[in-house]
Each structure stands twice: as structure tokens, then as C-alpha cells.
Residue frames relative to the residue before (quaternion, step in Angstrom):
aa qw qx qy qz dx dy dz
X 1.0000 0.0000 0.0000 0.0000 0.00 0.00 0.00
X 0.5313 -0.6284 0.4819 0.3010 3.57 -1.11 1.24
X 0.4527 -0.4974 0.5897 0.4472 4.12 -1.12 -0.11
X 0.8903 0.1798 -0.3583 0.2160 3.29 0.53 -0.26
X 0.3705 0.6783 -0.4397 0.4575 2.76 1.58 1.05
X 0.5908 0.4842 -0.2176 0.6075 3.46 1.77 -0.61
X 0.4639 0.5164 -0.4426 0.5677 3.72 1.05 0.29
X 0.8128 0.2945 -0.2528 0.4344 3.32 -0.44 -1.37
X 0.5569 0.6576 -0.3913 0.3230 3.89 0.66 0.60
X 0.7391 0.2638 -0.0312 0.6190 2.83 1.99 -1.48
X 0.3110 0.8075 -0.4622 0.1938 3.44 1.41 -0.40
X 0.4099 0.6810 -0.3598 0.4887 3.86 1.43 -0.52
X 0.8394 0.3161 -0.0029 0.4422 3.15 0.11 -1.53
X 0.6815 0.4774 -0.2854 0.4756 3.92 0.92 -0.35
X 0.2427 -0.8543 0.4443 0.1175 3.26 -1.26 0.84
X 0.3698 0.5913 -0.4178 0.5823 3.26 2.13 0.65
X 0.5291 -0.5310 0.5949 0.2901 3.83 -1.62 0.20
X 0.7502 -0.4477 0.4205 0.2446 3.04 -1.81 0.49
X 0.6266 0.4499 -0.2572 0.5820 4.14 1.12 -0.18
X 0.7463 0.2460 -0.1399 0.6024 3.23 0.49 -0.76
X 0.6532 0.2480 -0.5644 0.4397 3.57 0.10 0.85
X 0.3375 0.7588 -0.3133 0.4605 3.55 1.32 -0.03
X 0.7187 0.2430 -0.1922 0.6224 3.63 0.90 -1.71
X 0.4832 0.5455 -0.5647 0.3874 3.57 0.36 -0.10
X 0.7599 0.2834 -0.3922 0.4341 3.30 -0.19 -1.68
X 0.6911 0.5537 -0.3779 0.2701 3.65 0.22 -0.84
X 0.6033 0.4978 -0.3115 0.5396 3.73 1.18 -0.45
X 0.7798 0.2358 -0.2026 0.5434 3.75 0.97 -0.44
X 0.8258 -0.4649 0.1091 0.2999 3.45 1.09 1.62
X 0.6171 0.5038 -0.4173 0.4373 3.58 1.39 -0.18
X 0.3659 0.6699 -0.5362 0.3603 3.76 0.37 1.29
X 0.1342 0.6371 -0.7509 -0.1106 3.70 -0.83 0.58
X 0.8269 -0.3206 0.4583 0.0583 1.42 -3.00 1.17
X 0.1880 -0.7737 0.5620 0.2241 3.46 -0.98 0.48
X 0.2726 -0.8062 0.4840 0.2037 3.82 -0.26 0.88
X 0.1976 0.8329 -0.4707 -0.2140 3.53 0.09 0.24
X 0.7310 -0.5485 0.3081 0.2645 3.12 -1.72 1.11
X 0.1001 -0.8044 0.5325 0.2436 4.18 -0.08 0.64
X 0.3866 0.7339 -0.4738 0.2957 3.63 0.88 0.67
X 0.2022 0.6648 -0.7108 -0.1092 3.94 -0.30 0.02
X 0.1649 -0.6090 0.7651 0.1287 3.03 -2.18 0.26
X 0.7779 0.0194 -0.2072 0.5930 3.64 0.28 0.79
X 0.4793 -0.6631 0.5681 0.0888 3.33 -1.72 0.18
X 0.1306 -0.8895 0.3468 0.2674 3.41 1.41 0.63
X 0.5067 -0.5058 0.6069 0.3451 3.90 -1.04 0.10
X 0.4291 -0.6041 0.5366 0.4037 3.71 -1.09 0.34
X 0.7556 0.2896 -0.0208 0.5871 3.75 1.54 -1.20
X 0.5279 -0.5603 0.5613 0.3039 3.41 -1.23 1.43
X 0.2539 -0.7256 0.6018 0.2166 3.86 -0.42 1.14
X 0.7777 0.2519 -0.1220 0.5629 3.86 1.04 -0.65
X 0.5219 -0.6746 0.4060 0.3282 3.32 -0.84 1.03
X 0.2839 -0.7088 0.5255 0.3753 4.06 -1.07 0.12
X 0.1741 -0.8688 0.4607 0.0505 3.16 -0.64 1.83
X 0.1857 0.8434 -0.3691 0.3435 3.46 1.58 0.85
X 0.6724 0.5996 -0.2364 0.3640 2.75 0.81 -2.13
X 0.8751 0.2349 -0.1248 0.4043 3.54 -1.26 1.15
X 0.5963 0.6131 -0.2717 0.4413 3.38 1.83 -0.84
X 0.2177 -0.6996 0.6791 0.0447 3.67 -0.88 1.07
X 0.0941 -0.8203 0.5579 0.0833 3.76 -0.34 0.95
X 0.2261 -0.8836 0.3890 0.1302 4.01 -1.00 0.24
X 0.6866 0.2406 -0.1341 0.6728 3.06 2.29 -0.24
X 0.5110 -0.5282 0.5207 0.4345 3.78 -1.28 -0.39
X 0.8815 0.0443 -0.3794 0.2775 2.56 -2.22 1.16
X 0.2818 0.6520 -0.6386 0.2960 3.47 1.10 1.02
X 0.8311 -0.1088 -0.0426 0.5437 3.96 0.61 -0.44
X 0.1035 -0.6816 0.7048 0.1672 3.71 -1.09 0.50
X 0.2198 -0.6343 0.7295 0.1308 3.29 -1.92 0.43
X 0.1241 -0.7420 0.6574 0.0435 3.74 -0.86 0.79
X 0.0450 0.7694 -0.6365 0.0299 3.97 -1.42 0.21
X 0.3958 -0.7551 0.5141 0.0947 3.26 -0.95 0.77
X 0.0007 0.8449 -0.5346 0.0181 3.95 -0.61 0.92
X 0.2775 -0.7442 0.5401 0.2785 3.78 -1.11 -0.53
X 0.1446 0.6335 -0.7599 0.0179 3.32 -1.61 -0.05
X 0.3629 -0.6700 0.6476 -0.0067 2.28 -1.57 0.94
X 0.0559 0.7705 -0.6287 0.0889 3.82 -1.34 0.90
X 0.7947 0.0312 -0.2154 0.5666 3.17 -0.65 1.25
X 0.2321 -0.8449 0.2067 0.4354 3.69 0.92 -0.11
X 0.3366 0.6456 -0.6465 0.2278 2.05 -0.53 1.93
X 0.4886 -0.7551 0.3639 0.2420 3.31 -0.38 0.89
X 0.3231 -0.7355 0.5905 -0.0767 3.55 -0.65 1.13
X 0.1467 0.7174 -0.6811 -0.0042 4.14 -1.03 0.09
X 0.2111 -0.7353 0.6437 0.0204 2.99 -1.72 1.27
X 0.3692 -0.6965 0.5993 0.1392 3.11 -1.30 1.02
X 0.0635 -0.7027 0.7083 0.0219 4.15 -0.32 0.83
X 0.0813 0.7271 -0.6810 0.0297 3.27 -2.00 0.90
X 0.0357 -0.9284 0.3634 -0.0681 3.46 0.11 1.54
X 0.3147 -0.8118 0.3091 0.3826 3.75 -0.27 0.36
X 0.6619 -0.3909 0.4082 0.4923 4.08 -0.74 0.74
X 0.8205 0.2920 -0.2528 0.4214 3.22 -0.56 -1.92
X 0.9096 0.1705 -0.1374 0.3531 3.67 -0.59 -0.59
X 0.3647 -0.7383 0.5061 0.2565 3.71 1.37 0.31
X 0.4775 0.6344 -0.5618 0.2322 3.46 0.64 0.71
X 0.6246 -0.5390 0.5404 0.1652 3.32 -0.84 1.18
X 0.1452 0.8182 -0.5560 -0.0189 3.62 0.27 1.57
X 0.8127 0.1314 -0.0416 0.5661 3.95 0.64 -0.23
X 0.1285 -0.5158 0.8415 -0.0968 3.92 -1.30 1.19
X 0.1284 0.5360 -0.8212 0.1477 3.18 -1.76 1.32
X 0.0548 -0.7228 0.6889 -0.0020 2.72 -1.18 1.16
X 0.1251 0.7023 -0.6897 0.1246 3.93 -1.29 0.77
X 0.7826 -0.4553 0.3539 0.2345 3.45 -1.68 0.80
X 0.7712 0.2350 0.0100 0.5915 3.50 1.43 -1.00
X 0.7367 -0.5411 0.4048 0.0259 2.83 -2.07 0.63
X 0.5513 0.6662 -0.3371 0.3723 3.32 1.48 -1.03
X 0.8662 -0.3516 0.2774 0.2215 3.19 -1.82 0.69
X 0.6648 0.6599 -0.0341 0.3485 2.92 1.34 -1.78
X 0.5188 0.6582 -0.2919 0.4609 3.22 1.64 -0.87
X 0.7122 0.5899 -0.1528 0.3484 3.42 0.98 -1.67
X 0.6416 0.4306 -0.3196 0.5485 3.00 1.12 -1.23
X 0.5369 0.6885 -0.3588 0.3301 3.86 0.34 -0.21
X 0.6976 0.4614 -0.0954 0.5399 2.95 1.59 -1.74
X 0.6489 0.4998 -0.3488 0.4554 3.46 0.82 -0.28
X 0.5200 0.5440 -0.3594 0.5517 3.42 1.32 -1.08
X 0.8311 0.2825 -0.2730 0.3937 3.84 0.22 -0.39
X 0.5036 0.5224 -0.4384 0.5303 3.37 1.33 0.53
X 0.4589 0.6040 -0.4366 0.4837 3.83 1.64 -0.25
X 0.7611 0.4863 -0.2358 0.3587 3.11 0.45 -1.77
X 0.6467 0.6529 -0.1289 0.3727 3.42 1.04 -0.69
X 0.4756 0.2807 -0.3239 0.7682 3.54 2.18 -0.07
X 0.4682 -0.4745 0.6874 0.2884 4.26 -0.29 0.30
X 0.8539 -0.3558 0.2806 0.2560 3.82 -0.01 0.52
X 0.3855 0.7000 -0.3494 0.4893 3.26 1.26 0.01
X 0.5349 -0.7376 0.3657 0.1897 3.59 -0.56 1.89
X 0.1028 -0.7841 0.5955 0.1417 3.65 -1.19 0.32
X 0.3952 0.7185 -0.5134 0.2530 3.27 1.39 0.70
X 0.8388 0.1758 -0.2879 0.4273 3.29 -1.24 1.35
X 0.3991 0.6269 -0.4905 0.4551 3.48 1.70 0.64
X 0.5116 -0.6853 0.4522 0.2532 3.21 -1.32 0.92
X 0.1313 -0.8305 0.5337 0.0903 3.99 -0.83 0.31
X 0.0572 -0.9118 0.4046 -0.0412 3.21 0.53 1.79
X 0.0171 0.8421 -0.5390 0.0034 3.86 -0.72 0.46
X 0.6678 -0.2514 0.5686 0.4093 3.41 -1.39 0.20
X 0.4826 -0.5964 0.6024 0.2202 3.84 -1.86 -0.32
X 0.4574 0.6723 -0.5048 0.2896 3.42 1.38 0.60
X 0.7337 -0.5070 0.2933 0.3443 3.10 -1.60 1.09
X 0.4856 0.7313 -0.3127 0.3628 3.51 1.02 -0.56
X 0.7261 0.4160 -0.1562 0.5246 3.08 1.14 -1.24
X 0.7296 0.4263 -0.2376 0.4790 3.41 1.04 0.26
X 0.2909 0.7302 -0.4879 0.3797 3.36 0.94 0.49
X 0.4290 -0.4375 0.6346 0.4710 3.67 -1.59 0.43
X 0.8456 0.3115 -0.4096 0.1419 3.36 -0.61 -0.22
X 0.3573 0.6164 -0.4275 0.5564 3.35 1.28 0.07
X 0.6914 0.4599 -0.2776 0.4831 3.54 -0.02 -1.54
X 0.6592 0.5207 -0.3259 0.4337 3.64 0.02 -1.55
X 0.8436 0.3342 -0.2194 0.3585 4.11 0.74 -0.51
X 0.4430 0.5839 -0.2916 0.6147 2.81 2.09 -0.30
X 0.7737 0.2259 -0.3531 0.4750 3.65 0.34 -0.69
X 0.3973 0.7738 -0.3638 0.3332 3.77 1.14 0.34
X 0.6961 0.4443 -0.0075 0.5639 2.77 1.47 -1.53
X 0.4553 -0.7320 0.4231 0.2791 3.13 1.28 -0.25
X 0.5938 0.6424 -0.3237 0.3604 3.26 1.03 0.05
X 0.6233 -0.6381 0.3746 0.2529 3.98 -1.28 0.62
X 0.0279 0.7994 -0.5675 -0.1949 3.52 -0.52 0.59
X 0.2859 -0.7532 0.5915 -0.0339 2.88 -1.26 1.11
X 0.1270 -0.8550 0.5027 -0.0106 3.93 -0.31 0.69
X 0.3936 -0.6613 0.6169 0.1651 3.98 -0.17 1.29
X 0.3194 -0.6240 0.6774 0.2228 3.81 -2.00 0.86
X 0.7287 0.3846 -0.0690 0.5625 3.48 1.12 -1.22
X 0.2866 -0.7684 0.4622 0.3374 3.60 -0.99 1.06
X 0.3736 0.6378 -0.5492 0.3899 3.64 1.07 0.87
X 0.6417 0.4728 -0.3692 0.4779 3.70 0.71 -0.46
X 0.7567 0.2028 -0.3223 0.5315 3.39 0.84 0.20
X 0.0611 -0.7856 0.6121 -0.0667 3.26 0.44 1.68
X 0.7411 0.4289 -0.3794 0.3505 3.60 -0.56 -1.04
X 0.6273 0.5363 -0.4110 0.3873 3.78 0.87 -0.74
X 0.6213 0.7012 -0.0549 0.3454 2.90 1.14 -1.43
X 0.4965 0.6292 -0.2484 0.5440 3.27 1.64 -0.93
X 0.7196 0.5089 -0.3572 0.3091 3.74 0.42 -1.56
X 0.7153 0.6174 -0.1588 0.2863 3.29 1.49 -0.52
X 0.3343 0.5979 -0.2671 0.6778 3.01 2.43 -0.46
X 0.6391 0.5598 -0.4532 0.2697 3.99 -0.21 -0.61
């Protein structure tokens, strides 16, 4: 429990403020350590390069929009990174690529298996939503996205790319 989560319990009953019971607990050890994670899995743009045509969008069939994201694990340490590409309307989980690296190349792989995965079945004018990693911004990504005809579309907040995001919670 945070001090100031352990403040706003007793704050009733205390005759010090919210900061300065804070440095207390912190001066007698009730601080954690922050670990931070030395994994990245994208490089983020400062600017959504593609608007997020999701937002507001209510969908009713498949391959009107997919949403892909990129994660890690590690096994044996060694670190490993997976590329996930799922569809909006039915949350079916349409491609998992996994590969040693990060590069651009990885995606375009995953998407190719998120083709193969509808038997042929058109993605023209489906939406292709992502996160703002550089990945997602590669000529080659793009070059298959605008192949397919289809819309990229690029989230500010990783809440707007909930459903991708989800494969990673499992």
C-alpha cells in the first residue's frame, strides 16, 4: 500500500498533511523502488503519423478493422518479441509471430498471416490500427497496407488500442 494510499485512510484521524506524512513514511522505509523494465518493443513517434480512424466507429462484420501490437518474453534468457494482429469485430486472434527481433520486417510477416488466415477474403477499406511504433511506419508495412487497400490508423493512448492489447494480458 502507497503512503498515500495509507494517508487518505487515516487523514480523519491525523493532524499532519498529506506531504508530510508522505516524508515520514518515506524516511522510515515505506518507499518502493521502481524497477524499470529494459525491454522496449517499439520506438514511439512524438506524432500519430496516421489519424485513429476507430475512434467512435461501431463495426458489424470482419475485416472491417484489425488492430496489431507488439510484446516480449523472455525464455531461457533470452528475450524473444511477438507481433499479435487481431480482428475488432470478433476479437479473433488472427496472427502471433514470434522472432528474435524488432525490425519492421517482423510485422509485415504478421499481417501476411492474418491474410492467410481469412482464405482470401478482401481487406479493402478495412482499417489497420496500431500503437505509434516505428514499426508501424515503415515503407514496408505501409507498401502492404496501401496494397491491400486498406486504412491505417495509429492510437495516442495505449488504451485506444485495447483489444490488441488484451492478447497480452492472457
Amino acid at each position: 500500500m502507497s503512503c498515500r494510499k495509507m494517508y487518505s485512510r487515516v487523514k480523519n484521524t491525523m493532524q499532519v498533511g498529506r506531504d508530510n506524512f508522505e516524508q515520514i513514511g518515506f524516511s522510515n522505509g515505506f518507499k518502493l523502488q521502481i524497477v524499470r523494465n529494459k525491454h522496449r518493443t517499439t520506438w514511439a513517434t512524438k506524432l500519430a503519423i496516421f489519424d485513429n480512424h476507430l475512434e467512435g466507429k461501431v463495426f458489424n462484420g470482419l475485416n472491417q478493422a484489425l488492430q496489431s501490437d507488439i510484446f516480449y518474453f523472455d525464455v531461457a534468457g533470452k528475450s524473444y518479441y511477438g507481433v499479435c494482429i487481431i480482428d475488432v469485430y470478433s476479437r479473433r486472434l488472427l496472427a502471433l509471430h514470434v522472432s528474435k527481433t524488432l525490425r519492421a520486417e517482423q510485422n509485415v510477416v504478421a499481417l501476411r498471416k492474418a491474410i492467410k488466415a481469412r482464405n482470401g477474403l478482401t481487406f479493402k477499406g478495412c482499417i489497420f490500427h496500431s500503437d505509434r511504433g516505428t514499426q508501424y511506419i515503415s515503407q514496408l508495412q505501409i507498401a502492404l497496407i496501401k496494397e491491400l487497400e486498406m486504412t491505417p490508423s495509429m492510437c495516442k493512448l495505449p488504451q485506444e488500442n485495447a483489444y490488441a492489447e488484451r492478447v497480452q494480458e492472457q
